[in-house]
KEDREN-388790 format. One record per residue (C-alpha): residue number from 1; residue in three letters; y negated, x negated, z negated. Coordinates in nm, 4 decimals. Each point is the difference from the previous one (the first is absolute). Example, Ala and Ser with C-alpha at 12.3 -4.5 7.8 and 13.67 -1.06 7.14 Angstrom:
<nodes>
<node><nr>1</nr><rest>Ala</rest><py>0.4500</py><px>-1.2300</px><pz>-0.7800</pz></node>
<node><nr>2</nr><rest>Ser</rest><py>-0.3440</py><px>-0.1370</px><pz>0.0660</pz></node>
</nodes>
This chain:
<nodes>
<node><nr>1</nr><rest>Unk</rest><py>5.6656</py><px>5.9851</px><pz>5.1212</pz></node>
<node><nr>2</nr><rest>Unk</rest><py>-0.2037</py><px>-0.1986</px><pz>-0.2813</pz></node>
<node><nr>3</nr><rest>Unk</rest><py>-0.2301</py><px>-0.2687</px><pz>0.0497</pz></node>
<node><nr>4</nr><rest>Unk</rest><py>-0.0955</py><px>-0.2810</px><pz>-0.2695</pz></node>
<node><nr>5</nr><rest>Unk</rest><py>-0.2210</py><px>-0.2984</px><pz>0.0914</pz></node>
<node><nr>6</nr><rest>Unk</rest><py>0.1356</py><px>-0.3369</px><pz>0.0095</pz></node>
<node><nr>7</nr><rest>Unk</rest><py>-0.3209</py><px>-0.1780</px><pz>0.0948</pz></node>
<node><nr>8</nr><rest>Unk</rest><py>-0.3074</py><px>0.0374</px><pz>-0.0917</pz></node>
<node><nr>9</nr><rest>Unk</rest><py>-0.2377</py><px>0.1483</px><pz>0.2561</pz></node>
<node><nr>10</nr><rest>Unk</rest><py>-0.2647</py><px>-0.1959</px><pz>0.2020</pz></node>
<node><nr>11</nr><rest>Unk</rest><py>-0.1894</py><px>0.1148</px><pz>0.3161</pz></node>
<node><nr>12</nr><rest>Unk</rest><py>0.0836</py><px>-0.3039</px><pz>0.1897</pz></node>
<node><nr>13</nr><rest>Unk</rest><py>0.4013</py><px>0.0860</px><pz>-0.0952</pz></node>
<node><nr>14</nr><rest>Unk</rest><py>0.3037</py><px>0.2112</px><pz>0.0001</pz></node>
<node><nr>15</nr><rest>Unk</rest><py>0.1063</py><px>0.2742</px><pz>-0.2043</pz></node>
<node><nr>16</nr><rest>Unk</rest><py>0.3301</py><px>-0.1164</px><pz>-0.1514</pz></node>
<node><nr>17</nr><rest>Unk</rest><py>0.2137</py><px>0.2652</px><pz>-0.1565</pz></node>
<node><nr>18</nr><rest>Unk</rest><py>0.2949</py><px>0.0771</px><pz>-0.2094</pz></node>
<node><nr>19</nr><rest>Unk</rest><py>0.1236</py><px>0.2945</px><pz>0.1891</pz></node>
<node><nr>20</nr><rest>Unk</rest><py>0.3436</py><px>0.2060</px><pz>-0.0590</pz></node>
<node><nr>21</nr><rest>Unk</rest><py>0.1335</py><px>0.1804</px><pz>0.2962</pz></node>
<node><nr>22</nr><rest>Unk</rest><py>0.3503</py><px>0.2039</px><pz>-0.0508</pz></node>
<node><nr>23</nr><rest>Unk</rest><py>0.0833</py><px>-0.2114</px><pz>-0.3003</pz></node>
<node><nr>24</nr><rest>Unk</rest><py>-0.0554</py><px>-0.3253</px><pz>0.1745</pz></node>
<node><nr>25</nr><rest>Unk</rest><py>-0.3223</py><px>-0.2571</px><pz>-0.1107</pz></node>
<node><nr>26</nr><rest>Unk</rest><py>-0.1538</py><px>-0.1462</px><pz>0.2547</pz></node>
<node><nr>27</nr><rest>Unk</rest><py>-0.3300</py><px>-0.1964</px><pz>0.0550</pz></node>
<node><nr>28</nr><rest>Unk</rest><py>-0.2599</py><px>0.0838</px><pz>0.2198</pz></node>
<node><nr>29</nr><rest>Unk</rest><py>-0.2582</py><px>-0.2334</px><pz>0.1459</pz></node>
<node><nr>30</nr><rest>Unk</rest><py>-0.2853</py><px>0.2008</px><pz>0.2048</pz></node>
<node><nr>31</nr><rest>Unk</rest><py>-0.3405</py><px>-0.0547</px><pz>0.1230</pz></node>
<node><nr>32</nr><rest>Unk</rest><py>-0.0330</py><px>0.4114</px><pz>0.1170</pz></node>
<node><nr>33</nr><rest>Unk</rest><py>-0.2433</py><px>0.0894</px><pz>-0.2702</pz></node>
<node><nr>34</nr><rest>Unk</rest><py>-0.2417</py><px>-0.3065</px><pz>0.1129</pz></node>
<node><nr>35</nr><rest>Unk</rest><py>-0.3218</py><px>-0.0028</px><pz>0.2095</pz></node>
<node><nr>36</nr><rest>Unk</rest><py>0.0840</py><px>-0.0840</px><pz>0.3383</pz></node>
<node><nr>37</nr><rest>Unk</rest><py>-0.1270</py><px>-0.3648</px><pz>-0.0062</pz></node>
<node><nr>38</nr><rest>Unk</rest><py>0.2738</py><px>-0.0498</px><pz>-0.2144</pz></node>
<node><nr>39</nr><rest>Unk</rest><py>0.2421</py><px>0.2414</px><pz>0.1022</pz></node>
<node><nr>40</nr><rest>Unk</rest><py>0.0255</py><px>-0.1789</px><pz>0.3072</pz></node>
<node><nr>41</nr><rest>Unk</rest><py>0.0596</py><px>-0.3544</px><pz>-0.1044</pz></node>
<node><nr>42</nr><rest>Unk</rest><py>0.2581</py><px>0.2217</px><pz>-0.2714</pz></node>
<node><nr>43</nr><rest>Unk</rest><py>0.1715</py><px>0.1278</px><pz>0.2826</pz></node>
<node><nr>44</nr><rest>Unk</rest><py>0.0564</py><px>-0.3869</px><pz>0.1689</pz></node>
<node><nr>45</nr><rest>Unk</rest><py>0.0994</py><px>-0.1094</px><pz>-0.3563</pz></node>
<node><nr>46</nr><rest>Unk</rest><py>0.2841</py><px>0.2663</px><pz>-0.0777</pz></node>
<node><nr>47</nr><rest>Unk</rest><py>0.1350</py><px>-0.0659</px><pz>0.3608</pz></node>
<node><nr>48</nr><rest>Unk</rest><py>0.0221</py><px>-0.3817</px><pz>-0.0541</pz></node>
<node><nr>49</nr><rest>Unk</rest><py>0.1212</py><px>0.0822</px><pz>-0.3456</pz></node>
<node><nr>50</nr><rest>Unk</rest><py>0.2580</py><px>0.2239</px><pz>0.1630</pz></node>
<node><nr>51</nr><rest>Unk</rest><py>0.1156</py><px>-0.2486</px><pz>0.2286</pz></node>
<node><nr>52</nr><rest>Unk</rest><py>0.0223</py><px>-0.2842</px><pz>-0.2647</pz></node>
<node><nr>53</nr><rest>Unk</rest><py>0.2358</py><px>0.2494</px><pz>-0.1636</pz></node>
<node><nr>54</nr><rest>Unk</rest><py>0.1763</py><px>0.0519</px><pz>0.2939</pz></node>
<node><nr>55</nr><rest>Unk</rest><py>0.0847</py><px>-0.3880</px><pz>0.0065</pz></node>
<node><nr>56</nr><rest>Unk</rest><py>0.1162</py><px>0.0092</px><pz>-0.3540</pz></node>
<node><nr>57</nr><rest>Unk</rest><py>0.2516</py><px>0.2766</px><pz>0.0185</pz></node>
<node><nr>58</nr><rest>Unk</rest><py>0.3373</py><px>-0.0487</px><pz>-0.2287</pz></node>
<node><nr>59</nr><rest>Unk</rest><py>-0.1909</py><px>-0.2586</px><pz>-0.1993</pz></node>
<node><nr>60</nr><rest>Unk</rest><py>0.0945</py><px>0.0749</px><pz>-0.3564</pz></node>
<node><nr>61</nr><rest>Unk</rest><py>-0.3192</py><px>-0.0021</px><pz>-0.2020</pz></node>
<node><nr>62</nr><rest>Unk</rest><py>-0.2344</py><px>0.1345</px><pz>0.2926</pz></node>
<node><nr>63</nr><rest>Unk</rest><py>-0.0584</py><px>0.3589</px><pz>-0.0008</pz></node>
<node><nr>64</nr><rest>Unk</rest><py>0.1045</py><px>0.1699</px><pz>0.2637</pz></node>
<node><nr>65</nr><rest>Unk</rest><py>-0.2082</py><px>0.2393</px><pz>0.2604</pz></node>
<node><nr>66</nr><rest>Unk</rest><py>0.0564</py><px>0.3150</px><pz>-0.0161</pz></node>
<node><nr>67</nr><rest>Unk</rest><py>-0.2671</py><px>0.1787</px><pz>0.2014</pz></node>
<node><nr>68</nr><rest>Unk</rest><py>-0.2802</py><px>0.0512</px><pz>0.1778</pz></node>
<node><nr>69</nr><rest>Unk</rest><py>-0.1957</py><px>0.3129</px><pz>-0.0459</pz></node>
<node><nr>70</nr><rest>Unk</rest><py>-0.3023</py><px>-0.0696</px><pz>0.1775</pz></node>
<node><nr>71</nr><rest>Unk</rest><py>-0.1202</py><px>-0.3298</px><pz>0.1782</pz></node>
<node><nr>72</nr><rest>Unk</rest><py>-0.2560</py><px>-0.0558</px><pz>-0.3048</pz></node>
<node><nr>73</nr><rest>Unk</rest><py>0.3287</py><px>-0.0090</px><pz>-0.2282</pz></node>
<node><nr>74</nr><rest>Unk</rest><py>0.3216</py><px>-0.1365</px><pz>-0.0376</pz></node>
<node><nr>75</nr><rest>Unk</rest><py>0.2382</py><px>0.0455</px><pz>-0.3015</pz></node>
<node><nr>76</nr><rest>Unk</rest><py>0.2906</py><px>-0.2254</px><pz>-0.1919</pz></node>
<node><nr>77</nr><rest>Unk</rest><py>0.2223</py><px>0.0383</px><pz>-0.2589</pz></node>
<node><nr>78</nr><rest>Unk</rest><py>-0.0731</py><px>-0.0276</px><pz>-0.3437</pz></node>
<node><nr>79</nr><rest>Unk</rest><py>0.0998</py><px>-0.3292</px><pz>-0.1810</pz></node>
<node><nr>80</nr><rest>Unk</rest><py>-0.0840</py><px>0.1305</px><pz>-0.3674</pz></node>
<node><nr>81</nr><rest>Unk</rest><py>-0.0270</py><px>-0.2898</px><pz>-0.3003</pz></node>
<node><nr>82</nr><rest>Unk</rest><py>-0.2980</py><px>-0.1822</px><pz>-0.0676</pz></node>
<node><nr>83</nr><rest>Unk</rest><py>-0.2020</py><px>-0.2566</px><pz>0.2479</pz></node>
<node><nr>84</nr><rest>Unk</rest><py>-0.0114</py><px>-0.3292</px><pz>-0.1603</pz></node>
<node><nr>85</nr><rest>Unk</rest><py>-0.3733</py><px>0.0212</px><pz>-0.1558</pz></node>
<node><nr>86</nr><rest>Unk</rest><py>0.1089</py><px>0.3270</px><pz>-0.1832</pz></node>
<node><nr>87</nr><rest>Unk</rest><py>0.3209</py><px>-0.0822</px><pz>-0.1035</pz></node>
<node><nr>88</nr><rest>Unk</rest><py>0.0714</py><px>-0.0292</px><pz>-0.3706</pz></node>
<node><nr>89</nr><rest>Unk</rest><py>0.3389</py><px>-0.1772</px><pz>0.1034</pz></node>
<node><nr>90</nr><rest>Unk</rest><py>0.0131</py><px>-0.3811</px><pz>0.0065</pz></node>
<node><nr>91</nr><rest>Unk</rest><py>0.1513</py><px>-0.0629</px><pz>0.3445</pz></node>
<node><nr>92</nr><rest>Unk</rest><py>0.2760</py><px>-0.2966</px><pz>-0.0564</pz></node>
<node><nr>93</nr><rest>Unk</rest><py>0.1277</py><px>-0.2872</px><pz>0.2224</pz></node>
<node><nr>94</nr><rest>Unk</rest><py>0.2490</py><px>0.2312</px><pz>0.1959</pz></node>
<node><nr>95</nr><rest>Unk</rest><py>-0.2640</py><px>0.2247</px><pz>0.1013</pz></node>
<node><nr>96</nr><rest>Unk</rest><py>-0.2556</py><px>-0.2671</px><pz>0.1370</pz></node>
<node><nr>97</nr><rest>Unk</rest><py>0.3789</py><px>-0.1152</px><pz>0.1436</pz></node>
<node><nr>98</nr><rest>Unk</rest><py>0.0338</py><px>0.3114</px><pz>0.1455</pz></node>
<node><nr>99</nr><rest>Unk</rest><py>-0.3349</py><px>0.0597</px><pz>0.1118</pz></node>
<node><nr>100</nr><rest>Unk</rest><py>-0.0260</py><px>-0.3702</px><pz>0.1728</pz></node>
<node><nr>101</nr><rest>Unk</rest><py>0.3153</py><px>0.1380</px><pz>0.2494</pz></node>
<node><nr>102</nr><rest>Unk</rest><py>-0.1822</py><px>0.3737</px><pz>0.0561</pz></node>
<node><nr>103</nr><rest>Unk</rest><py>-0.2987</py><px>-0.2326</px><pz>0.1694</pz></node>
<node><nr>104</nr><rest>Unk</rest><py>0.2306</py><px>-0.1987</px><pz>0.1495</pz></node>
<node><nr>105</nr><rest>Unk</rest><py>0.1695</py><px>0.2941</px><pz>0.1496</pz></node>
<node><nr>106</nr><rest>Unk</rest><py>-0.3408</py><px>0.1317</px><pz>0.1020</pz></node>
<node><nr>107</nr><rest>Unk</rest><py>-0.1120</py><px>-0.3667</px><pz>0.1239</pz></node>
<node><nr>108</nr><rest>Unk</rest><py>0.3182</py><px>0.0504</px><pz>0.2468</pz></node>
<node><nr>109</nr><rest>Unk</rest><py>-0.0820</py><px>0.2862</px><pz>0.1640</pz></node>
<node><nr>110</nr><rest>Unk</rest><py>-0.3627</py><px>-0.1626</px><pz>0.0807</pz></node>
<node><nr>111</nr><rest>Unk</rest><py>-0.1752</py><px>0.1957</px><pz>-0.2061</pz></node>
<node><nr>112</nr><rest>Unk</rest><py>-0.2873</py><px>-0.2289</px><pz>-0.2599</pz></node>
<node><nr>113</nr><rest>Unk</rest><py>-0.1606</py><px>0.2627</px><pz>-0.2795</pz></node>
<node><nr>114</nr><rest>Unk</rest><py>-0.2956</py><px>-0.1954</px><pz>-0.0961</pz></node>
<node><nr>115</nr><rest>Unk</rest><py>-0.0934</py><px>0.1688</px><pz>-0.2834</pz></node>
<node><nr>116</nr><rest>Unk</rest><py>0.2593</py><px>-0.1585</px><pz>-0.2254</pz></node>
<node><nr>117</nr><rest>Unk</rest><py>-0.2363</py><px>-0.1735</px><pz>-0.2104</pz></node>
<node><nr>118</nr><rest>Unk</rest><py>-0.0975</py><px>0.4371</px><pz>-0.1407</pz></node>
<node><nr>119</nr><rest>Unk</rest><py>0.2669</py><px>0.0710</px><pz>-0.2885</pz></node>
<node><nr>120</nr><rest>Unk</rest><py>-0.0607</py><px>0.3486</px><pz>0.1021</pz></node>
<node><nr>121</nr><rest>Unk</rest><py>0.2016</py><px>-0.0558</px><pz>0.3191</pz></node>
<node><nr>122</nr><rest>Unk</rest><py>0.3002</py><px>-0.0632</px><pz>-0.1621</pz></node>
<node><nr>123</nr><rest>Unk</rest><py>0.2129</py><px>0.2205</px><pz>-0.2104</pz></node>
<node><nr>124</nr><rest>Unk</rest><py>0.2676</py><px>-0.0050</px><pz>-0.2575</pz></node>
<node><nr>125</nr><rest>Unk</rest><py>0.2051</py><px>0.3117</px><pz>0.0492</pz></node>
<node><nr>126</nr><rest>Unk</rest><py>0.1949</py><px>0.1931</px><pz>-0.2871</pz></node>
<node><nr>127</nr><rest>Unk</rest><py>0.3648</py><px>-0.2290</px><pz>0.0954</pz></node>
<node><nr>128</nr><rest>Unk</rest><py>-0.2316</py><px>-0.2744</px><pz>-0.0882</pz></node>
<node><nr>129</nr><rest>Unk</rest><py>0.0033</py><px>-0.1150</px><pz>0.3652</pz></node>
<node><nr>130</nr><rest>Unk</rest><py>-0.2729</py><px>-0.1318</px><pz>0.2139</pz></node>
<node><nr>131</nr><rest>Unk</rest><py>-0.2024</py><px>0.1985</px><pz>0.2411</pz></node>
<node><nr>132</nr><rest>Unk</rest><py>-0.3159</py><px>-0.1014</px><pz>0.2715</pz></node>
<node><nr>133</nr><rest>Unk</rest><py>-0.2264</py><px>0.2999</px><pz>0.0667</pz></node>
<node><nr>134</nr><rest>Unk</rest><py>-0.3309</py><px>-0.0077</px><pz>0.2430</pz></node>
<node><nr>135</nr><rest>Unk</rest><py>0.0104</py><px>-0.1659</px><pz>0.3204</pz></node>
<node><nr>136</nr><rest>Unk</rest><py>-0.2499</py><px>0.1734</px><pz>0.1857</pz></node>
<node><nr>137</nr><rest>Unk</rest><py>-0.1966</py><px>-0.3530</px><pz>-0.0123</pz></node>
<node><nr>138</nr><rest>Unk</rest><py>0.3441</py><px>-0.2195</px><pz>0.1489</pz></node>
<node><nr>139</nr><rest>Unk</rest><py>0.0213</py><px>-0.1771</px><pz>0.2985</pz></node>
<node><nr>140</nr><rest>Unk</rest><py>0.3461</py><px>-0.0148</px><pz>0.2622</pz></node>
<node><nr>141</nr><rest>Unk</rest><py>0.1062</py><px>-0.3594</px><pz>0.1109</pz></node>
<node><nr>142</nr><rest>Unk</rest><py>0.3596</py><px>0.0158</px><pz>0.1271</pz></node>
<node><nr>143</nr><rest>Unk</rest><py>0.0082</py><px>-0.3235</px><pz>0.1275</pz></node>
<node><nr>144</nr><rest>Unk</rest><py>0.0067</py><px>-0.3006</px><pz>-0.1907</pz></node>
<node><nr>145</nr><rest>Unk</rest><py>-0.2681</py><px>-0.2775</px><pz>-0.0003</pz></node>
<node><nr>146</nr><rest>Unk</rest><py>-0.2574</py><px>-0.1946</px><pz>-0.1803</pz></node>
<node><nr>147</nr><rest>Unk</rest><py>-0.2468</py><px>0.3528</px><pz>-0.0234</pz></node>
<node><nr>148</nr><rest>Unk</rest><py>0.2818</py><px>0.2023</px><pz>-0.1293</pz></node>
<node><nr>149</nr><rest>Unk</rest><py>0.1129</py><px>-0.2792</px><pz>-0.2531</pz></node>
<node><nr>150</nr><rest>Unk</rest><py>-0.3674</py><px>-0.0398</px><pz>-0.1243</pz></node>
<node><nr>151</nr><rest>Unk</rest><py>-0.0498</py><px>0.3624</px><pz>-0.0864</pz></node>
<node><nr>152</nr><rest>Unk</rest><py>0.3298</py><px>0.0245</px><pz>-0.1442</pz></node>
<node><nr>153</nr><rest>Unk</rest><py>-0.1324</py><px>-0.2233</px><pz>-0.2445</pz></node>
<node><nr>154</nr><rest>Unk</rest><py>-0.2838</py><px>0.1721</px><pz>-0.1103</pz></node>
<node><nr>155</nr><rest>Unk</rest><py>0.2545</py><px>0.2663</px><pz>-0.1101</pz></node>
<node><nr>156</nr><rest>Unk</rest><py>0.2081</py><px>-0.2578</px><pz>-0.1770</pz></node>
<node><nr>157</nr><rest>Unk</rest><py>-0.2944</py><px>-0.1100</px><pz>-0.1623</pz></node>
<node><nr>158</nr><rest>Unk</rest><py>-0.0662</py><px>0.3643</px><pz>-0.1473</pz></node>
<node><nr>159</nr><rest>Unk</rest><py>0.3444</py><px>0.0401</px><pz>-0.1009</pz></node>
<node><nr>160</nr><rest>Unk</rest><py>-0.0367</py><px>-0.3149</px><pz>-0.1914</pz></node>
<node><nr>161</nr><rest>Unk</rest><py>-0.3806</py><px>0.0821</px><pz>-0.1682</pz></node>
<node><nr>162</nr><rest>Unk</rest><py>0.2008</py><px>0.3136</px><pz>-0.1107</pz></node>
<node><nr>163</nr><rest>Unk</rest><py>0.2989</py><px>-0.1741</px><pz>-0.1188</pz></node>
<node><nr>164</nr><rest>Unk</rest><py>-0.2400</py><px>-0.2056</px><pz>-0.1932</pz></node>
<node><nr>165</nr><rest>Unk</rest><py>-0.1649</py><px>0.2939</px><pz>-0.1411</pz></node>
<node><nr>166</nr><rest>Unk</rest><py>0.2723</py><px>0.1972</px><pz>-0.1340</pz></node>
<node><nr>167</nr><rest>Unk</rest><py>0.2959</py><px>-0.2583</px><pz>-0.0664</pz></node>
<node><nr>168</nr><rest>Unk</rest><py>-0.1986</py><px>-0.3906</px><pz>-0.0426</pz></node>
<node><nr>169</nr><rest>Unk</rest><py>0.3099</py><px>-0.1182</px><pz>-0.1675</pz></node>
<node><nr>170</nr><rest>Unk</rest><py>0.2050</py><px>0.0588</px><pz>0.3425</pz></node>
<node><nr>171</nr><rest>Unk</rest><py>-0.1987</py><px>-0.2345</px><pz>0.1819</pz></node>
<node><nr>172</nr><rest>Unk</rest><py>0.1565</py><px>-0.3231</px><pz>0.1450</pz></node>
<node><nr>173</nr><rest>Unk</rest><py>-0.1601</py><px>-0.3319</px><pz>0.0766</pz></node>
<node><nr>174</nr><rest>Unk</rest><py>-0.0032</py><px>0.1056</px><pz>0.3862</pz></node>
<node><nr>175</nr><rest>Unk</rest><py>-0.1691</py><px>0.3499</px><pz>-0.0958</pz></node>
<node><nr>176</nr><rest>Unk</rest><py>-0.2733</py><px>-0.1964</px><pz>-0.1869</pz></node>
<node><nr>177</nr><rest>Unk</rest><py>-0.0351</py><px>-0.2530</px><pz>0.2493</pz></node>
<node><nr>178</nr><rest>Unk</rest><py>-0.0321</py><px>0.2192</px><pz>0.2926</pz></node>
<node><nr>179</nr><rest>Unk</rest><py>-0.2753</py><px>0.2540</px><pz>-0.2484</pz></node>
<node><nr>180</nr><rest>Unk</rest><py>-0.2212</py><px>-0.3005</px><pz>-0.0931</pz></node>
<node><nr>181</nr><rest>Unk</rest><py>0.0563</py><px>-0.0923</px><pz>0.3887</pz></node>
<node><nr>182</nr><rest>Unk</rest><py>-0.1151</py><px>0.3247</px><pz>0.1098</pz></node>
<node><nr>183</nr><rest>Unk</rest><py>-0.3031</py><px>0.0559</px><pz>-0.2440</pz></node>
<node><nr>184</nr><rest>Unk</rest><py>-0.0999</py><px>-0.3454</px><pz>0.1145</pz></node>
<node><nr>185</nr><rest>Unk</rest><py>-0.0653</py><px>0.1532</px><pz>0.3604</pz></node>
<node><nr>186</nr><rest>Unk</rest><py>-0.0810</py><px>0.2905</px><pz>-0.1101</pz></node>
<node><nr>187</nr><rest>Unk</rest><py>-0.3067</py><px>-0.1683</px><pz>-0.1184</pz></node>
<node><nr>188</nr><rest>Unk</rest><py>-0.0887</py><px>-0.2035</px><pz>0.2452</pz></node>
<node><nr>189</nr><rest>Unk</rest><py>0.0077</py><px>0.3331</px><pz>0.2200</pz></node>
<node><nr>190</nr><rest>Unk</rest><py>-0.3720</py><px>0.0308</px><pz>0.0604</pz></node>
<node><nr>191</nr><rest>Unk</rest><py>0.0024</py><px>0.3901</px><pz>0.0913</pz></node>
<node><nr>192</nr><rest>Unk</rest><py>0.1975</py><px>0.0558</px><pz>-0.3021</pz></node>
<node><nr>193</nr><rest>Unk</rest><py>-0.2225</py><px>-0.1828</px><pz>-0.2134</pz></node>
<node><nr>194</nr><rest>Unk</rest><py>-0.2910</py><px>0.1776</px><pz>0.1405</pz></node>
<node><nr>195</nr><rest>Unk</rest><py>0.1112</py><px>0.3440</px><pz>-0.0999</pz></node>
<node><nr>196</nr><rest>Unk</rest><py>0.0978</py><px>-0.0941</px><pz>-0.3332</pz></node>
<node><nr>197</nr><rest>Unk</rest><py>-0.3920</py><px>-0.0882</px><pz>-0.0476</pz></node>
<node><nr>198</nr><rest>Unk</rest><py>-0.0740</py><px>0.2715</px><pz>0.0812</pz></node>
<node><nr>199</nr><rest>Unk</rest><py>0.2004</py><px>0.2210</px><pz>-0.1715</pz></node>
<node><nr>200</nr><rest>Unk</rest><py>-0.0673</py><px>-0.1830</px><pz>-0.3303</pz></node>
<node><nr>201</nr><rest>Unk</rest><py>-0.3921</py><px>0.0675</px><pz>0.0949</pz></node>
<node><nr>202</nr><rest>Unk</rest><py>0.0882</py><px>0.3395</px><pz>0.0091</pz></node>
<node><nr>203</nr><rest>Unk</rest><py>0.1958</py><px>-0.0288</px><pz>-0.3577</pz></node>
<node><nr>204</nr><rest>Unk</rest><py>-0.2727</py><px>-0.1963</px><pz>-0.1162</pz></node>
<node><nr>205</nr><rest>Unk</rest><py>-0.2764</py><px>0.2896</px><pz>0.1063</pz></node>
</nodes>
């Protein structure tokens, strides 16, 4: 079995690795290596994580779980390609096309990533098809209501700072209404605005 990191290492963090076991790659997310502070809240994460996965199963463009060796660890398939902050491809109008139904898909089984706004949580496999990687962070709303509709939007509204990003040409009237909507509250959001002071104290210093 051969290991190659996928992620790079912090204390507070998984280990994330490439591994290869009888000819298969697979991806393994664990926390066992970690001081027990935070091999503790590891082992919550990777069970949520786990479960999440669970309510995604048969979803095309999710990997899929395939174990769980320890309770500080779970592992998935590999999705291979390039996330979408790496990739040297130029993702077209079919893929964001494509990738707008995969959330929908995932929206539908109650399941809201937000973390969609991080290019490094999506991926653009070797087919040239869409992928969503990471939701150890996601919450689980299977019922529908105003809560569930809200947070759905803050994942539409990373989709569409991504969209923006990588294909500006592809973006309707709608999609630029609803991004100059959504900056506009984004910065009247006190908290938010707070921690962007202070991270650009930090720069700053």
């Amino acid at each position: 079995m051969t290991h190659l990191a996928l992620k790079k290492k912090r204390i507070y963090g998984p280990d994330v690795l490439l591994i290869r076991v009888d000819g298969r790659s697979l991806v393994e997310k664990t926390y066992r290596n970690r001081g027990w502070p935070v091999r503790i809240m590891g082992m919550l994460l990777v069970s949520w994580e786990a479960f999440i996965y669970s309510r995604l199963k048969g979803i095309s463009g999710i990997p899929k779980l395939t174990g769980r060796p320890d309770k500080y660890t779970l592992v998935t398939t590999y999705m291979g390609g390039e996330d979408l902050r790496a990739t040297t491809k130029k993702p077209d109008d079919a893929f964001f096309e494509k990738l707008s139904s995969l959330i929908e898909q995932m929206h539908q089984r109650g399941v809201l990533h937000l973390d969609l706004r991080n290019r490094r949580n999506y991926g653009i496999d070797t087919s040239g098809l869409p992928y969503l990687v990471d939701f150890a962070s996601c919450l689980y709303i299977p019922w529908a209501g105003k809560l569930k509709d809200f947070l759905a939007g803050i994942d539409w509204m990373g989709f569409l700072k991504v969209k923006q990003k990588l294909l500006p040409e592809g973006i309707s009237n709608e999609e630029r209404r609803r991004l100059a909507l959504g900056k506009t509250l984004s910065n009247l959001w006190l908290p938010g605005r707070a921690i962007k002071s202070i991270r650009d104290m930090i720069r700053h210093l």
